[in-house]
C-alpha positions in Angstrom: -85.5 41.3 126.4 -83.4 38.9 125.5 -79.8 39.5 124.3 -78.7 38.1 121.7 -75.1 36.8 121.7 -72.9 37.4 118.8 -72.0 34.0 117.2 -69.3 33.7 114.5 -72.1 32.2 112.5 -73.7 35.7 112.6 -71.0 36.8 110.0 -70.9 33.9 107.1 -72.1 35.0 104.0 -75.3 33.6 103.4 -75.7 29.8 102.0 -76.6 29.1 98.6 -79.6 27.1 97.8 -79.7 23.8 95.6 -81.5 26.1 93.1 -78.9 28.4 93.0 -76.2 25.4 92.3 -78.2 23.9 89.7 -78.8 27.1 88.0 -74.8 27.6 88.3 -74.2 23.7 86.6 -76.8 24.5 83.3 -75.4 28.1 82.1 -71.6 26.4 82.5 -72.9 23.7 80.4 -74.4 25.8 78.4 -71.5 28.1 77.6 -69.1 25.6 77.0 -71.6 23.8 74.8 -71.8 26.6 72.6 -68.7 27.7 72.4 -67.6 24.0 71.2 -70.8 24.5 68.3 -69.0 27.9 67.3 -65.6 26.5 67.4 -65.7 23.0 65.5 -64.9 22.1 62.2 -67.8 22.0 60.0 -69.0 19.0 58.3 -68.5 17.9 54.8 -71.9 17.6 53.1 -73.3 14.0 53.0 -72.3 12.6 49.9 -74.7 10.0 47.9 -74.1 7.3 47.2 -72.3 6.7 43.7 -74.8 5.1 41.2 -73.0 3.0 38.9 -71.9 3.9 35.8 -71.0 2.3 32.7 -68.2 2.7 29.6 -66.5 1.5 27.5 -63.0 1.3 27.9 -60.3 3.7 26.1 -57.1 3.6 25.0 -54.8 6.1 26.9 -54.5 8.1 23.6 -55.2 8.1 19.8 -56.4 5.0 18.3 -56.0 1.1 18.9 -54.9 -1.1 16.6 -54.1 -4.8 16.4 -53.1 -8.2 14.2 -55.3 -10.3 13.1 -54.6 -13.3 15.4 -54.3 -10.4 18.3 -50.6 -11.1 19.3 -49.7 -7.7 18.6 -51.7 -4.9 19.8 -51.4 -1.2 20.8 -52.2 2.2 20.5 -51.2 5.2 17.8 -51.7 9.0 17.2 -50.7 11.7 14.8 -50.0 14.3 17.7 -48.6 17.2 14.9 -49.1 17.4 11.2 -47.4 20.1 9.1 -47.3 20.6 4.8 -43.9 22.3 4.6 -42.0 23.2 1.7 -40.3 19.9 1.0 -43.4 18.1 2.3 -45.2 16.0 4.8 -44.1 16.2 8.3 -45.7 14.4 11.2 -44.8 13.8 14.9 -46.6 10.6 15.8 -47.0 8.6 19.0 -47.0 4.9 19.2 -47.3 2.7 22.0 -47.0 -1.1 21.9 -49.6 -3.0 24.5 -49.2 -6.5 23.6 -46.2 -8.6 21.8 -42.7 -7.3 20.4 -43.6 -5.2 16.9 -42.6 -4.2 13.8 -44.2 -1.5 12.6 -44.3 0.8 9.2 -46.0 3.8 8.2 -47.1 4.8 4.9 -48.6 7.8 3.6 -51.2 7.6 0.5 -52.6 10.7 -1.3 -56.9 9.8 -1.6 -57.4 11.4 -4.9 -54.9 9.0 -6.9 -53.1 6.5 -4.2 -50.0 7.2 -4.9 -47.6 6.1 -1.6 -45.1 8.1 0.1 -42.6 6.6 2.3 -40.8 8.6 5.3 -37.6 10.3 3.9 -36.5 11.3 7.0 -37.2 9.5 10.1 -35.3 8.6 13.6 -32.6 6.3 14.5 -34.8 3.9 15.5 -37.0 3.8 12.5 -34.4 1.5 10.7 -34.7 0.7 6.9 -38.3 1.8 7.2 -39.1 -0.1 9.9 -40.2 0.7 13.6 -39.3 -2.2 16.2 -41.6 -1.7 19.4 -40.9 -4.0 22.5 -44.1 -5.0 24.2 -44.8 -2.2 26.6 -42.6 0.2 24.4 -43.9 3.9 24.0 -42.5 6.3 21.5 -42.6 9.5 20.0 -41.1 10.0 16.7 -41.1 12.6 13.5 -41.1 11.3 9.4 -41.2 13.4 6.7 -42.2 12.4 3.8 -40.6 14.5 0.8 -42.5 15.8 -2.2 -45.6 15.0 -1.2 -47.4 18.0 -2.1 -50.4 19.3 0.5 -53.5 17.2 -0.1 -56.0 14.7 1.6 -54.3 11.8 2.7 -54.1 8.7 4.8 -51.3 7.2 7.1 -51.7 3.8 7.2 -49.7 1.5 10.1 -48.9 -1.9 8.5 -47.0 -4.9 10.3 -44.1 -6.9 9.4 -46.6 -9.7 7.6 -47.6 -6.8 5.5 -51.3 -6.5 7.2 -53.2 -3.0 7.0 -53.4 -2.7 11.1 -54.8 1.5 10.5 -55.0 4.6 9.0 -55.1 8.0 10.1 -56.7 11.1 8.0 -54.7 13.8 6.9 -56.1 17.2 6.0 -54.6 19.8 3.6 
């Protein structure tokens, strides 16, 4: 019989294959590749791609107006319209897009076109007349007395007199 020596070798644990590595490198990978699929942000949803559309443009607000030779051009809105009991009263909003203005408003019943000029008006609205610097905005409120409740129009003349619009008014 032979005896067998002890060798310190005797007492390592025993080696791991190049299986067991491999197998050891894959579920580490595979661990922290899932964890990174639970943890990151998700993904906006792929947008398409905008198809073009067309329009025509608009004026910020209300209605445009301009001149006849188009120096003077801008934009207007009645924005509140109450029949009290002296008369007529309207908050208005007028913007001036092109050229240095002045402007007047009129109001005309429909039934017999009888005209009605602001009694009461702002500081700026001088001697009946609005003066708008190009690129001016304002917002203003006229009253025109003893006009009593009816269908009407506000029209928006110029300083050479010309009709530029009209707004309707309702009872």
């Amino acid at each position: 019989m032979s005896e067998h020596r002890p060798n310190i070798d005797d007492y390592a644990p025993p080696r791991l294959g190049l299986g067991w590595i491999i197998a050891i490198i894959v579920a580490v990978v595979g661990l922290v590749g899932g964890l990174y699929l639970l943890t990151r942000p998700a993904e906006p949803p792929a947008k398409a791609s905008p198809s073009p559309t067309y329009t025509r443009a608009k004026p910020p607000f209300g209605i445009s107006y301009s001149n006849e030779r188009g120096r003077e051009t801008g934009h207007w809105e009645i924005t509140d319209q109450r029949w009290t009991y002296v008369g007529l009263q309207l908050t208005v909003h007028i913007a001036a897009d092109k050229g240095d203005q002045y402007l007047q408003l009129e109001a005309w019943r429909n039934h017999d076109l009888q005209s009605f000029s602001p009694n009461q008006s702002p500081p700026y609205y001088e001697h009946g007349w609005l003066k708008l610097d190009e690129g001016e905005e304002v917002t203003f409120t006229l009253v025109f007395a003893d006009m009593e409740p009816c269908e009407a129009t506000l029209m928006l003349r110029n300083e050479d007199g010309e009709q530029l619009s009209g707004w309707e008014i309702t009872q």
